[in-house]
N, C-alpha and C positions, 0 to 999 in steps of 0.2 A: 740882802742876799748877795753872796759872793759870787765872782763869775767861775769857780769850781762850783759852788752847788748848783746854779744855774745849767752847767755843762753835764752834770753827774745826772742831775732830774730828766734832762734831754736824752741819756743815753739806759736812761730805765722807762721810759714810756714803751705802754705794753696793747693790746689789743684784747678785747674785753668780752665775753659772750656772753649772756644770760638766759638763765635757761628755769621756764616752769612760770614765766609771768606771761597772763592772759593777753589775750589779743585785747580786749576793752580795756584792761590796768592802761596798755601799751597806750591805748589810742587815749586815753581819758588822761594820761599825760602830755600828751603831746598835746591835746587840745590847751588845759588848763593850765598847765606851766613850760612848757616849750615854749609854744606859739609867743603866748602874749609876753613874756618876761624874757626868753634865750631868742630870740628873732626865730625861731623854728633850728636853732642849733641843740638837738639833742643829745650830742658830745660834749659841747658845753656846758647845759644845763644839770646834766651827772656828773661832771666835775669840781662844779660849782657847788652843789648841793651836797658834795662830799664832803670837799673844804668845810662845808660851813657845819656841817657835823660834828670834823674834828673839831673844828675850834670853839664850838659847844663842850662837847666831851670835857676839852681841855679845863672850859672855864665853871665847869661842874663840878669836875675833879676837884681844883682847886679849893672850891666853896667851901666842900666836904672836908677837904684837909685842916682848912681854916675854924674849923666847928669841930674837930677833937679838942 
């Protein structure tokens, strides 16, 4: 990564609300995957598990394209 994208990523970070997930979803994650895997960082651990989202998506995508 170049140190413009690094720069550009740093000046698009946003602040996040969520809105309609249960208080037990809320706590049933943070027991099960916060805690033991993010050190209890729940900003991290939705970033992280975003990431790895896309980079599923991406590598699904691809599969599919490769299968026409």
């Amino acid at each position: 990564m170049t140190e413009t994208q690094l720069n550009t990523e740093e000046q698009l970070l946003i602040s996040l609300t969520l809105h309609n997930f249960s208080a037990t979803m809320l706590k049933d994650f943070a027991e099960k995957i916060v805690r033991p895997y993010f050190y209890g960082n729940i900003n991290e651990a939705i970033r992280s598990l975003m990431q790895k989202a896309i980079v599923e998506e991406e590598i699904v995508s691809k599969s599919f394209k490769n299968h026409k």
